[in-house]
Structures are given as structure tokens and as C-alpha cells.
Biopython code that builds the backbone (N, CA, C, O; Angstrom):
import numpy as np
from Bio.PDB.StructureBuilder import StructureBuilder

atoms = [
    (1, "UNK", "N", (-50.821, 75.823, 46.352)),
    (1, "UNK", "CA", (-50.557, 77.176, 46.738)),
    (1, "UNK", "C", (-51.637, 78.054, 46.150)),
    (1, "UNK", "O", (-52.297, 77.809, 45.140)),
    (2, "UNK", "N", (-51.725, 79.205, 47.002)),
    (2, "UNK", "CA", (-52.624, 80.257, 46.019)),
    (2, "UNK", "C", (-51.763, 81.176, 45.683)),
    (2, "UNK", "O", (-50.619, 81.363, 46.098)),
    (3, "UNK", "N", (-52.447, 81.799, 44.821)),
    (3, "UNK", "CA", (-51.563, 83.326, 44.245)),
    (3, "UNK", "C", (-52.999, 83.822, 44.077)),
    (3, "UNK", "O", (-54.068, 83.218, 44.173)),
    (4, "UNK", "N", (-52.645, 85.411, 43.731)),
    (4, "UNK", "CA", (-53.339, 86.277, 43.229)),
    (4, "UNK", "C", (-53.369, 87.031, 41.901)),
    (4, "UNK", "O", (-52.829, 88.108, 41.647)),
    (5, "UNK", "N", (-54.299, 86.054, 40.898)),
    (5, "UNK", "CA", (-54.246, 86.354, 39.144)),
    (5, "UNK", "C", (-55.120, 86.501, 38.767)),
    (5, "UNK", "O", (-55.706, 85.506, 38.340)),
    (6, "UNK", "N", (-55.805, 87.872, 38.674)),
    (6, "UNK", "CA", (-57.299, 87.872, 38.081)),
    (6, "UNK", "C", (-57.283, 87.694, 36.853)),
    (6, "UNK", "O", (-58.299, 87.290, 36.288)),
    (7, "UNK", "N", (-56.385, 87.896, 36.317)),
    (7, "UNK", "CA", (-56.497, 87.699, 34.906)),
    (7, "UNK", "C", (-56.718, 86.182, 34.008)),
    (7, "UNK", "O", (-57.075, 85.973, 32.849)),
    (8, "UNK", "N", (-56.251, 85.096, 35.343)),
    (8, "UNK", "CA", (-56.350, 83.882, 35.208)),
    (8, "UNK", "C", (-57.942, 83.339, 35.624)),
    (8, "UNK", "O", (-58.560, 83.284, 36.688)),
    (9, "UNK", "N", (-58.317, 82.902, 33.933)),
    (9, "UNK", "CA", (-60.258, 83.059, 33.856)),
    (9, "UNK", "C", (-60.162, 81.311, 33.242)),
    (9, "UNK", "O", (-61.113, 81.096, 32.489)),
    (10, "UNK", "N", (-59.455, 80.368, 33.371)),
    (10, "UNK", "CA", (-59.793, 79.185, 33.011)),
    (10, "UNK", "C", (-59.265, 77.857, 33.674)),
    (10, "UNK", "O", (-58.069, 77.780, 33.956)),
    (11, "UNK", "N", (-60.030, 76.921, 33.905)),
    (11, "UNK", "CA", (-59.178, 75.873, 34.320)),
    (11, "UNK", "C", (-57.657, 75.174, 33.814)),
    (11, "UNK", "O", (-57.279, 75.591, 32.719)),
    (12, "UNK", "N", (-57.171, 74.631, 34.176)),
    (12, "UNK", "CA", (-56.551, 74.145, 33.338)),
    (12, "UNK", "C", (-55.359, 73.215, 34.246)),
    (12, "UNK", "O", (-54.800, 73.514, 35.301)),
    (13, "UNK", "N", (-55.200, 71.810, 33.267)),
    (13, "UNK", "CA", (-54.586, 70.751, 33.829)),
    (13, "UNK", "C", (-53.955, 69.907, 33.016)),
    (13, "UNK", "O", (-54.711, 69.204, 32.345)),
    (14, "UNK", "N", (-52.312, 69.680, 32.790)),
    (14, "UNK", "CA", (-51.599, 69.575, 32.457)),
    (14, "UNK", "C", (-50.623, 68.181, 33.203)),
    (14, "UNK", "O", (-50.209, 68.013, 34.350)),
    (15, "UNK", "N", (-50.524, 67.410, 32.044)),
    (15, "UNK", "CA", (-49.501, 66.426, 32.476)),
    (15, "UNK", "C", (-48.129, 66.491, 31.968)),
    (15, "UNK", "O", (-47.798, 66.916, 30.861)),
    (16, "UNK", "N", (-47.459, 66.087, 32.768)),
    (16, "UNK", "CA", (-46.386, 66.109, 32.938)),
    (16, "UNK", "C", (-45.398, 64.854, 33.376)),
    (16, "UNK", "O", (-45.665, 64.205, 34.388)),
    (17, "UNK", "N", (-44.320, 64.569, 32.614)),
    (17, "UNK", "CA", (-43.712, 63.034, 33.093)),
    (17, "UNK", "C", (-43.797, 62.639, 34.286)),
    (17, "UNK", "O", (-44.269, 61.504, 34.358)),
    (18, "UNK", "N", (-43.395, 63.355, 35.789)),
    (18, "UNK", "CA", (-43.517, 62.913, 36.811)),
    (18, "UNK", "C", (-44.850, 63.274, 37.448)),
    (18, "UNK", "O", (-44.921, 62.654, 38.509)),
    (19, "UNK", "N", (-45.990, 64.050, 37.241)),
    (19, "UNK", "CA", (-47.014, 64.527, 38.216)),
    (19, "UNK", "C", (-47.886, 65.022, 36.856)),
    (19, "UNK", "O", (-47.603, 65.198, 35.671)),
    (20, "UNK", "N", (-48.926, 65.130, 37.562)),
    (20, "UNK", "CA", (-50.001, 66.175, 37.194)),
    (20, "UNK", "C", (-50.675, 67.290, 37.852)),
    (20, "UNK", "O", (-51.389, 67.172, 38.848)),
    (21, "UNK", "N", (-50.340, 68.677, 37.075)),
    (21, "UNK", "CA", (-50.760, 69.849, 37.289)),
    (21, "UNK", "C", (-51.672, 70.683, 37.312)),
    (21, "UNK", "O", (-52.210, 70.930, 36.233)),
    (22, "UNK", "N", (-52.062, 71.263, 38.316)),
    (22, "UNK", "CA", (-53.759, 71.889, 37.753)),
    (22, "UNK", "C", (-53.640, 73.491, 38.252)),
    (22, "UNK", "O", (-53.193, 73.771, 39.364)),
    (23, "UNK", "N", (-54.005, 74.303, 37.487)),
    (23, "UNK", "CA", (-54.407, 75.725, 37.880)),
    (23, "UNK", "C", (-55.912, 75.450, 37.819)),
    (23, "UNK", "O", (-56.461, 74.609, 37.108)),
    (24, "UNK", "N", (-56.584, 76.437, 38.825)),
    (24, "UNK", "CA", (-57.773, 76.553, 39.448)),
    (24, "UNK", "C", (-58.185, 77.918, 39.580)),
    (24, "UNK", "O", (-57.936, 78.370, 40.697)),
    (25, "UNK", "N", (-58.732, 78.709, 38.797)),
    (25, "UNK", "CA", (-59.334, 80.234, 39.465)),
    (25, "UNK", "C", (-60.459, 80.039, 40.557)),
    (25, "UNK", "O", (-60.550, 78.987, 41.190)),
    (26, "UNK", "N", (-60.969, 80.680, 40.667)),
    (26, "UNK", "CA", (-62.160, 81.018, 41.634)),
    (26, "UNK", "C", (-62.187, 82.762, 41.043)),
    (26, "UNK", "O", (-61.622, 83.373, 40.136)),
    (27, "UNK", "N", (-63.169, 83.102, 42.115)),
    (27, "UNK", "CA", (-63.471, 84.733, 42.608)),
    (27, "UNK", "C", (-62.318, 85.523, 42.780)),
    (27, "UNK", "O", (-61.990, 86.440, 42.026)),
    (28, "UNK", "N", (-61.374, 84.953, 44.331)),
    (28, "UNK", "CA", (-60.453, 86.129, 44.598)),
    (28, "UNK", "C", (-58.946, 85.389, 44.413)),
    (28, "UNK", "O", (-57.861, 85.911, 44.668)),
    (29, "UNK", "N", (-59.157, 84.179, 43.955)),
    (29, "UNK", "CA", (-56.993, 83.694, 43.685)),
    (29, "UNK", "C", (-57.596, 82.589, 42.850)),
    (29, "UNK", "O", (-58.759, 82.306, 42.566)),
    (30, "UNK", "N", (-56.005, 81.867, 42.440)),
    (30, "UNK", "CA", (-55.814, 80.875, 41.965)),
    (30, "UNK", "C", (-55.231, 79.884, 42.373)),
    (30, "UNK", "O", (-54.032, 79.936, 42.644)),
    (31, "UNK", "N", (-56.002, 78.692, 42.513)),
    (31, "UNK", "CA", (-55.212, 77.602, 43.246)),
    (31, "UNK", "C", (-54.202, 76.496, 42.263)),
    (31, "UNK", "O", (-54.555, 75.676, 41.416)),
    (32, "UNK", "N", (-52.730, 76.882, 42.803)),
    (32, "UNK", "CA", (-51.777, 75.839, 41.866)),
    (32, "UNK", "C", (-51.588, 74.950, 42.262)),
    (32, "UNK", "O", (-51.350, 75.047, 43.466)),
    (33, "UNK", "N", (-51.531, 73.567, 41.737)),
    (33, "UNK", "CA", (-51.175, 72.423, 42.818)),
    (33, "UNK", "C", (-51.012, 71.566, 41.669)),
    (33, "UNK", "O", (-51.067, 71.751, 40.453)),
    (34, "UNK", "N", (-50.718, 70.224, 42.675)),
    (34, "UNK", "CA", (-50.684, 68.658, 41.604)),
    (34, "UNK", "C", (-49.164, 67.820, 41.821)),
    (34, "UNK", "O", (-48.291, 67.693, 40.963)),
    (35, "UNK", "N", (-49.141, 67.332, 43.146)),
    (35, "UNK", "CA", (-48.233, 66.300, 43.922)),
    (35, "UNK", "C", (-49.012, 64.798, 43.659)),
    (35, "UNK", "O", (-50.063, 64.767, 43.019)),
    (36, "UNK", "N", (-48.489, 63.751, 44.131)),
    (36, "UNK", "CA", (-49.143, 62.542, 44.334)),
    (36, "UNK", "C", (-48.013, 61.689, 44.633)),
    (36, "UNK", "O", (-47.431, 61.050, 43.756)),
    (37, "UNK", "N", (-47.665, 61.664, 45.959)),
    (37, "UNK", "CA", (-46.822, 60.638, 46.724)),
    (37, "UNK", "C", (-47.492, 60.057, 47.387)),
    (37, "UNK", "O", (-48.430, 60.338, 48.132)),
    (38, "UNK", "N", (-46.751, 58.781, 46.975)),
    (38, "UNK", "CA", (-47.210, 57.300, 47.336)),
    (38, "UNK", "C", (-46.518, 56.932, 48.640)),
    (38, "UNK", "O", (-45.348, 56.546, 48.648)),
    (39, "UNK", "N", (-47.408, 57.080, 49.977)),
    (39, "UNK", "CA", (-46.985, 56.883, 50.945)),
    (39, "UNK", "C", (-47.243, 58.075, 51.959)),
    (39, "UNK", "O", (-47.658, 57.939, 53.110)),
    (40, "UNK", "N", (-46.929, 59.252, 51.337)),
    (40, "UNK", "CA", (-46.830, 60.373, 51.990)),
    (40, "UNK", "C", (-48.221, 61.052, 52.562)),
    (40, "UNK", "O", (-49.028, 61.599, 51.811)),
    (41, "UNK", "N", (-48.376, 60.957, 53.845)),
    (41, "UNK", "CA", (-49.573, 61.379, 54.805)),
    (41, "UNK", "C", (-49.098, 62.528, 55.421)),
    (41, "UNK", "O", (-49.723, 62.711, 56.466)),
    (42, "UNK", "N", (-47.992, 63.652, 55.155)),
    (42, "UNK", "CA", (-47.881, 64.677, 56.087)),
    (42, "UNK", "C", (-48.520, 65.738, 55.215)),
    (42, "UNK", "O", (-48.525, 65.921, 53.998)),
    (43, "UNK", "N", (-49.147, 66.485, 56.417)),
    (43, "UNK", "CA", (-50.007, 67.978, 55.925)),
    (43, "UNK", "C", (-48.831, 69.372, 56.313)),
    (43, "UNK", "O", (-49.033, 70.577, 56.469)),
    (44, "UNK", "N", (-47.342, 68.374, 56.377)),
    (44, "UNK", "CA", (-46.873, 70.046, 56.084)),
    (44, "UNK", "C", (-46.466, 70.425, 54.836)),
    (44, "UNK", "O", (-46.236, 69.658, 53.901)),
    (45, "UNK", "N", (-46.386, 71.515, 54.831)),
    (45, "UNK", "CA", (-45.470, 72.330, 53.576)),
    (45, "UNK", "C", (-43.940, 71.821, 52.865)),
    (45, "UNK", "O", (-43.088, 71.431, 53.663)),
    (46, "UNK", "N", (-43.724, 71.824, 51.938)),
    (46, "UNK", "CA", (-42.400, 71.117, 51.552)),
    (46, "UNK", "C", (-42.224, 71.946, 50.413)),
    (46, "UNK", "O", (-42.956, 71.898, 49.425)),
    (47, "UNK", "N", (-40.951, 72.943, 50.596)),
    (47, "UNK", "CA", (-40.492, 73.803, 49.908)),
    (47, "UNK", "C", (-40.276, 73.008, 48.520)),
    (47, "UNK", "O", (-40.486, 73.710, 47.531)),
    (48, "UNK", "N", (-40.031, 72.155, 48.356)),
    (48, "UNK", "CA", (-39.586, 71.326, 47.191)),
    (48, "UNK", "C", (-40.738, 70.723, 45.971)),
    (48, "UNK", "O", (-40.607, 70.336, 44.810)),
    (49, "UNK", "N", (-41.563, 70.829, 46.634)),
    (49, "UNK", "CA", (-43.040, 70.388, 46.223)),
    (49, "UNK", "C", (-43.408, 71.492, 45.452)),
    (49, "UNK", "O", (-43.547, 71.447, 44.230)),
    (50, "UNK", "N", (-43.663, 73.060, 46.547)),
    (50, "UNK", "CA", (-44.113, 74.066, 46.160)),
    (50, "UNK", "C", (-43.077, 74.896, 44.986)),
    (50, "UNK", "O", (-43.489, 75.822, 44.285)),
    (51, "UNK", "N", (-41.749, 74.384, 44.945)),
    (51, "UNK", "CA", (-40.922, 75.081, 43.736)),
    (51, "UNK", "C", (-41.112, 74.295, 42.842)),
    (51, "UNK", "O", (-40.517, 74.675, 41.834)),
    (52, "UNK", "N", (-42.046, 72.691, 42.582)),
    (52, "UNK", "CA", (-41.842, 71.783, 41.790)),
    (52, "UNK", "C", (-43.552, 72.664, 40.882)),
    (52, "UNK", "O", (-43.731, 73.212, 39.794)),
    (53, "UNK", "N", (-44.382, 72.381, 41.993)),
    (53, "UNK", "CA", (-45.729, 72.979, 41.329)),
    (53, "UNK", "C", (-45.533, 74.454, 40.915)),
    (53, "UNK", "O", (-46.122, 74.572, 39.841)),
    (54, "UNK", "N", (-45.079, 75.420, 41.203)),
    (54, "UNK", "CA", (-44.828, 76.376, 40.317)),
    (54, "UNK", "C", (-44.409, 76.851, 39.707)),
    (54, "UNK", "O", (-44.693, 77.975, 39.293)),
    (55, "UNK", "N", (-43.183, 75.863, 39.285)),
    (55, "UNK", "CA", (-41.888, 75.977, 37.998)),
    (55, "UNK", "C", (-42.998, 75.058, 36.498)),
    (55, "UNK", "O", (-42.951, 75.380, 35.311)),
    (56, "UNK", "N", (-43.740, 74.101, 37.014)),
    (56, "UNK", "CA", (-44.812, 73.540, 36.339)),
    (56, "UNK", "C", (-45.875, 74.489, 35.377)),
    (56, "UNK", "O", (-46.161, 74.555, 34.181)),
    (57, "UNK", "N", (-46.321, 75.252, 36.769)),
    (57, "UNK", "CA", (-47.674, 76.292, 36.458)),
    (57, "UNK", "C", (-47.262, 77.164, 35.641)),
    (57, "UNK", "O", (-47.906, 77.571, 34.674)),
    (58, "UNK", "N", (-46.189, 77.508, 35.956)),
    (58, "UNK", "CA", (-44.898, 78.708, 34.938)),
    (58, "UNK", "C", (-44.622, 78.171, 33.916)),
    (58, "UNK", "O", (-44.162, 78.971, 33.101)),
    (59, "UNK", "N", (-44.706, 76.854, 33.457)),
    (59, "UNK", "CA", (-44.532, 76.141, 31.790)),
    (59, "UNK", "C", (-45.830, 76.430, 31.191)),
    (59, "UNK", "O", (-45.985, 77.126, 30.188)),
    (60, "UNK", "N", (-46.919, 75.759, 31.975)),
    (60, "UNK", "CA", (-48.390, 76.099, 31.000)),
    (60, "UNK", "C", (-48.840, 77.730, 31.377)),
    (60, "UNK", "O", (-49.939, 77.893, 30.847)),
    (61, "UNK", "N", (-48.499, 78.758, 31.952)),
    (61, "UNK", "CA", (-49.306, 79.674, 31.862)),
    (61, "UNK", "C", (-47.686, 80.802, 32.327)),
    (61, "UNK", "O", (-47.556, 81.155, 33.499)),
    (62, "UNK", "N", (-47.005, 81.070, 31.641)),
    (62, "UNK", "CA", (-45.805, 82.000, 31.806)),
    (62, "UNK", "C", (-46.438, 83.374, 32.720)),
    (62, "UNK", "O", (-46.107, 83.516, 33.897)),
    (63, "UNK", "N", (-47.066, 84.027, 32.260)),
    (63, "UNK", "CA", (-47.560, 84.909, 33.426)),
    (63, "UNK", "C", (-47.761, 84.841, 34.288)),
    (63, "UNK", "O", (-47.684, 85.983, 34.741)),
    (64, "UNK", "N", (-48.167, 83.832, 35.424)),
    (64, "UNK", "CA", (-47.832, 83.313, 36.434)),
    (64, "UNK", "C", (-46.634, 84.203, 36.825)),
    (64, "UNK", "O", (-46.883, 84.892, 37.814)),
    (65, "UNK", "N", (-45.830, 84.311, 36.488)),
    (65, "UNK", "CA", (-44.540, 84.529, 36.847)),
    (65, "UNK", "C", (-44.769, 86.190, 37.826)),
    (65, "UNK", "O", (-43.929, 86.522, 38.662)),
    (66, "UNK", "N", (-45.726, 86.858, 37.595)),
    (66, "UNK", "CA", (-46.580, 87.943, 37.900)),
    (66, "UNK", "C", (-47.472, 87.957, 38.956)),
    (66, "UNK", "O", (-48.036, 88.971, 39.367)),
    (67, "UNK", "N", (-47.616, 86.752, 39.432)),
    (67, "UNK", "CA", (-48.777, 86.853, 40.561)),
    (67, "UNK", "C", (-48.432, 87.232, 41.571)),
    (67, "UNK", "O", (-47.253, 87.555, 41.718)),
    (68, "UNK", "N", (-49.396, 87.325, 42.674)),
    (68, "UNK", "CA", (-48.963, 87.642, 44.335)),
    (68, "UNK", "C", (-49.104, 85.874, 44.578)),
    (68, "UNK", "O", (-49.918, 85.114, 44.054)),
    (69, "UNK", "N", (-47.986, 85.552, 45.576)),
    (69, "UNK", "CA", (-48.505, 84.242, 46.531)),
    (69, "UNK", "C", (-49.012, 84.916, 47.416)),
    (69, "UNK", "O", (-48.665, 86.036, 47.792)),
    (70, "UNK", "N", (-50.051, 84.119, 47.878)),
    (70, "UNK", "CA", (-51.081, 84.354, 48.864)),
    (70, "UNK", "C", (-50.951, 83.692, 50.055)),
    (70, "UNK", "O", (-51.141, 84.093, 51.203)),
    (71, "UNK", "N", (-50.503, 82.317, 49.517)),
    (71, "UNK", "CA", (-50.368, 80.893, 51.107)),
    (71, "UNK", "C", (-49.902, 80.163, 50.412)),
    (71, "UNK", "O", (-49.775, 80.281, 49.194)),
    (72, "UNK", "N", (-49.487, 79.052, 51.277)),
    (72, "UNK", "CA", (-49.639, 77.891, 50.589)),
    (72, "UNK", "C", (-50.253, 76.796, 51.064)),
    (72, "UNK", "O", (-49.815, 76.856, 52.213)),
    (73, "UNK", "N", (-50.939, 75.835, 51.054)),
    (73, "UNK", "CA", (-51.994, 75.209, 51.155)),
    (73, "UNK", "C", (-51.851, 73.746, 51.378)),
    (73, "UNK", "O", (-52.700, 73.359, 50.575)),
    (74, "UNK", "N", (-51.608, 73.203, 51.645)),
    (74, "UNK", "CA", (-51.452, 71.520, 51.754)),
    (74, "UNK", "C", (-52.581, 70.412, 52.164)),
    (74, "UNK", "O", (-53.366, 70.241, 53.096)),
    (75, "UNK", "N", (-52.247, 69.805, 51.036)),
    (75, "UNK", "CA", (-53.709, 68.421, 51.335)),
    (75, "UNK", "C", (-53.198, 66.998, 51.324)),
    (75, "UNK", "O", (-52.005, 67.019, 51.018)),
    (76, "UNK", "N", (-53.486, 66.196, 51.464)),
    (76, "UNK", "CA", (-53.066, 64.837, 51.542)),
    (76, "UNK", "C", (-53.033, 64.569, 50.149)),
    (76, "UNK", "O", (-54.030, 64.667, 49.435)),
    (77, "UNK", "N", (-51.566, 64.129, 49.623)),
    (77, "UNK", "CA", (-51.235, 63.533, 48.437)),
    (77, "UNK", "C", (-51.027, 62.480, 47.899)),
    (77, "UNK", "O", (-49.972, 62.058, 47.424)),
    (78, "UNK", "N", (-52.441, 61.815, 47.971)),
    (78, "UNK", "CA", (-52.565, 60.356, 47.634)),
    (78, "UNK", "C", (-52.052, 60.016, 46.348)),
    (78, "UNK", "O", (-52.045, 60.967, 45.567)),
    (79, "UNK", "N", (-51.706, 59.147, 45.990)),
    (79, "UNK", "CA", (-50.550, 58.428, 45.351)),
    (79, "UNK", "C", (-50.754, 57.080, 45.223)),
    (79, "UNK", "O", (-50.718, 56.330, 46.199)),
    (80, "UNK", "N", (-51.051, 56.553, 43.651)),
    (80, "UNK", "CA", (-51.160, 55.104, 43.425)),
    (80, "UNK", "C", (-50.239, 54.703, 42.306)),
    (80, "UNK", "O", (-50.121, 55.206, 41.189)),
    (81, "UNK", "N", (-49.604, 53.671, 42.861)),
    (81, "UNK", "CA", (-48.656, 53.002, 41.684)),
    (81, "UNK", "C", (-49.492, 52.396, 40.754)),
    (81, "UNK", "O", (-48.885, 52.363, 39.683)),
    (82, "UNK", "N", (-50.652, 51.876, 40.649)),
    (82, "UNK", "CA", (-51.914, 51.609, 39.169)),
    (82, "UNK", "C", (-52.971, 52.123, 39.771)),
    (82, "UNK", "O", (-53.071, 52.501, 40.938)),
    (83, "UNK", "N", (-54.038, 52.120, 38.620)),
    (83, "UNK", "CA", (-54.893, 52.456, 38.905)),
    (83, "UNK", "C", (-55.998, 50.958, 39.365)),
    (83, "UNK", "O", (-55.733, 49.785, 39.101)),
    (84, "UNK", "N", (-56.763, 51.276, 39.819)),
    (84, "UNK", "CA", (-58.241, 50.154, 40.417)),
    (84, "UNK", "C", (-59.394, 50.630, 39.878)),
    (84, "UNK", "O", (-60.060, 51.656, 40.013)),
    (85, "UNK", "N", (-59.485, 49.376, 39.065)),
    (85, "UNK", "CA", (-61.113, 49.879, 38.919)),
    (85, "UNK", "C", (-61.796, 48.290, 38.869)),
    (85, "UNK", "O", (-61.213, 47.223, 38.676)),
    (86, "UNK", "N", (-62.998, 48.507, 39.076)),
    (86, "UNK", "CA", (-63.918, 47.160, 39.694)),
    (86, "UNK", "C", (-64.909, 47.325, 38.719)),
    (86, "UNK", "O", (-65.316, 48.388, 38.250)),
    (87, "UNK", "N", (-65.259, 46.194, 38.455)),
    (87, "UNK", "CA", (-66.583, 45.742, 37.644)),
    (87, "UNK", "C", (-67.495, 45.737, 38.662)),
    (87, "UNK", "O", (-67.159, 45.307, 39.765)),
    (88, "UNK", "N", (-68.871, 46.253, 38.411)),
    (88, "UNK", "CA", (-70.426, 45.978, 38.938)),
    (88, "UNK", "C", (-71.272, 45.736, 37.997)),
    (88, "UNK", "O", (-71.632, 46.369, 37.004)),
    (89, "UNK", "N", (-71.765, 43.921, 38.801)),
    (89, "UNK", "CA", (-72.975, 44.051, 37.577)),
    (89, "UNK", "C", (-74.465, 44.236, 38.584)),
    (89, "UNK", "O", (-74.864, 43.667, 39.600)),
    (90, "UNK", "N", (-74.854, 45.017, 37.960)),
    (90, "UNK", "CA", (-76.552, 45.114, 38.278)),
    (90, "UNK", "C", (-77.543, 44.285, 37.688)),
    (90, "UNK", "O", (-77.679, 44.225, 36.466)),
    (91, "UNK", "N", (-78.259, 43.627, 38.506)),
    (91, "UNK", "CA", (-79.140, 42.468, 37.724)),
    (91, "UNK", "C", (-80.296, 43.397, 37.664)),
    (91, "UNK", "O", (-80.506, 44.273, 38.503)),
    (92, "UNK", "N", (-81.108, 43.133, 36.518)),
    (92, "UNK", "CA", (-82.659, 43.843, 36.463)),
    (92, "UNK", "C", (-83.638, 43.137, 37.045)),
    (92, "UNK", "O", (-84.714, 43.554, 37.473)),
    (93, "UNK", "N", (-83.217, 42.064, 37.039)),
    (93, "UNK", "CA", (-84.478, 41.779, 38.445)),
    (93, "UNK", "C", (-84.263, 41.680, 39.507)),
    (93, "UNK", "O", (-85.179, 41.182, 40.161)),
    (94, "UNK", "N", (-83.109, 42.037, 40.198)),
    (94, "UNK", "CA", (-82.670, 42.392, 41.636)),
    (94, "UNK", "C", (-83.125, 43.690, 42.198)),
    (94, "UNK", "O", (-83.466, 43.851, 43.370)),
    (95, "UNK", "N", (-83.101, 44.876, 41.000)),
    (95, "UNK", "CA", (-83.385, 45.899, 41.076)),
    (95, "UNK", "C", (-84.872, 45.745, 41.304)),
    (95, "UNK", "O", (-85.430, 46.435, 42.158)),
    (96, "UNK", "N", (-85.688, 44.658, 40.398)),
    (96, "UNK", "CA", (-87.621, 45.005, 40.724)),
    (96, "UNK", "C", (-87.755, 44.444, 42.025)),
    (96, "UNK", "O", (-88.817, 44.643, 42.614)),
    (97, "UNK", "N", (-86.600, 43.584, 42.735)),
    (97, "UNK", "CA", (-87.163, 42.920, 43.878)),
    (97, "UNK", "C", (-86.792, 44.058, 44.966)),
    (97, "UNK", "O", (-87.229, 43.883, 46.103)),
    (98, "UNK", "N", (-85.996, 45.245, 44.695)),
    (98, "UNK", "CA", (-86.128, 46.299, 45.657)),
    (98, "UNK", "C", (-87.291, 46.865, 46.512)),
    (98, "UNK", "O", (-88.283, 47.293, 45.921)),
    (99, "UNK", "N", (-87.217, 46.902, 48.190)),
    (99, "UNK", "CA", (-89.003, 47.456, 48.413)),
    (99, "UNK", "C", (-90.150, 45.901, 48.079)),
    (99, "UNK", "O", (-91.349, 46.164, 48.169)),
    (100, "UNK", "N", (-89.881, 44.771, 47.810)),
    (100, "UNK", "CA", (-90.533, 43.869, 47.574)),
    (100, "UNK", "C", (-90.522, 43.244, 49.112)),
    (100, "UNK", "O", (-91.132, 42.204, 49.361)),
]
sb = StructureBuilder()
sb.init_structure("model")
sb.init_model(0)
sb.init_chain("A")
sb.init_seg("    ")
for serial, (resi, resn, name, xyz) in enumerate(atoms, 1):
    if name == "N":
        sb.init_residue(resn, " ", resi, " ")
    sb.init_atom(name, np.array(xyz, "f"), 0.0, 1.0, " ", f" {name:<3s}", serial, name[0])
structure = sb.get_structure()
């Protein structure tokens, strides 16, 4: 979601048992967010989501409670039950045979 908080001048991202939270300034708003369902591909709005992320944003930054909403915003909320990560090895002489 956005709101309108000029007074809000820093990033900031916050975990939390079920999700992780992020406030975002820019120039003219602040973007609140931080869902991650596993499975879930819809780009609509879900009242439940948006009272979940700003009852959140309202724990780390109480003034919040003061802003204008502006919109609300929806992105695809990718969602992993572990994380993946992969080993790469780079050989150094694979790299000189580059362009060879």
C-alpha cells in the first residue's frame, strides 16, 4: 500500500513470526508492504493482507497511524517453504580459455 508520510525519512524492515515487513519512503509516499504466499499468483487486493501489513507497519513506526492511504498496490507474492541456494565453481583456467 502507499500512504502519505513525509515525515517518514528511512527505510526500514522488520521481521515478524509469520512475514516480513518493509516501509519504503521515496519523494512523494511511503510504500508499506511484506506478504509471501506460497502458491498465491493473484494480483488482486485482499483486505486481509492490507489490515495484516498495516497493523505490522503500526508496531515498528506508531505514527503511521497518521498517514493519508493513497492506493493500494499489489505484486506477486512469492513464497518459499526453504530457501535455495547453489554452489558455482569457477575454474581459473576456464576463465583464460574465454575468447581463446
Amino acid at each position: 500500500m502507499r500512504v502519505r508520510a513525509p515525515w517518514v525519512s528511512q527505510c526500514v524492515f522488520a521481521e515478524f513470526p509469520d512475514e516480513t515487513s518493509y516501509i519504503i519512503p521515496n519523494r512523494e509516499w511511503v510504500v508499506l508492504g511484506g506478504t509471501g504466499q506460497v502458491g498465491n499468483f493473484s494480483s488482486s487486493m485482499a483486505l486481509a493482507d492490507a489490515e495484516k501489513i498495516a497493523g505490522r507497519a503500526l508496531q515498528v513506526v506508531p505514527s503511521l497511524a497518521h498517514a493519508e492511504l493513497l492506493d493500494h498496490w499489489v505484486g506477486l507474492r512469492p513464497g518459499r517453504v526453504r530457501l535455495r541456494l547453489e554452489a558455482e565453481v569457477i575454474s581459473p583456467q576456464g576463465a583464460a580459455q574465454v575468447g581463446s
